[in-house]
N, C-alpha and C positions, 0 to 999 in steps of 0.2 A: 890968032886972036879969037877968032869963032870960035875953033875948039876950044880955048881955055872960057869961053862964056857958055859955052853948052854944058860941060860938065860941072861949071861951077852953077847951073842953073837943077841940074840933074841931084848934087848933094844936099840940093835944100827941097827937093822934095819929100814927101811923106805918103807914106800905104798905110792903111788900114788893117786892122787881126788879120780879117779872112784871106785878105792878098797878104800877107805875110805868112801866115801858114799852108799856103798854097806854093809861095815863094821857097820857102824852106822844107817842103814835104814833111811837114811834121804836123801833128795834133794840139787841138786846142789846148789839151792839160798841159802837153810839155812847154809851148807858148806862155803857160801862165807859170808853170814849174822855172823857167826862163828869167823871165821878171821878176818872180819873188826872190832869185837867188843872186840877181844883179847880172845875171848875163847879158841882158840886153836892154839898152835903154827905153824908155817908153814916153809919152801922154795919155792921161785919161782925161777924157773932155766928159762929162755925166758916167756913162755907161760906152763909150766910144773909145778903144785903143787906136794908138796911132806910133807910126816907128818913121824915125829918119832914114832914109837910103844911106847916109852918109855912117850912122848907127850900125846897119845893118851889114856895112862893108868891113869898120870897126871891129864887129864882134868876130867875124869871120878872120880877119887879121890875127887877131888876137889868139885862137883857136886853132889856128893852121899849124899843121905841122907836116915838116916836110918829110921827105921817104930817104934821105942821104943820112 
């Protein structure tokens, strides 16, 4: 029961750009090349992106491909 509350508490968190592009070793441009092409979900709060953890596992899913 803890662990199904820890990780349901872990998918509803949210990072910011810079911890996401730090997360993904990637650059800002491809982060915004990213978004505009619907790769990966977003919020803009003013001038503030924000990414779901649960988003961010999503895309990676979605992306995967395996070596067999």
């Amino acid at each position: 029961m803890v662990t199904k509350l820890q990780s349901n508490i872990l998918e509803k968190q949210i990072i910011d750009n810079a911890d996401f592009i730090q997360l993904m070793q990637i650059s800002n441009s491809t982060a915004k090349n990213w978004r505009k092409k619907g790769i990966i979900a977003y919020a803009q709060i003013e001038n503030k992106i924000y990414y779901k953890i649960e988003d961010i596992q999503a895309m990676i899913e979605k992306h995967y491909k395996s070596f067999l």
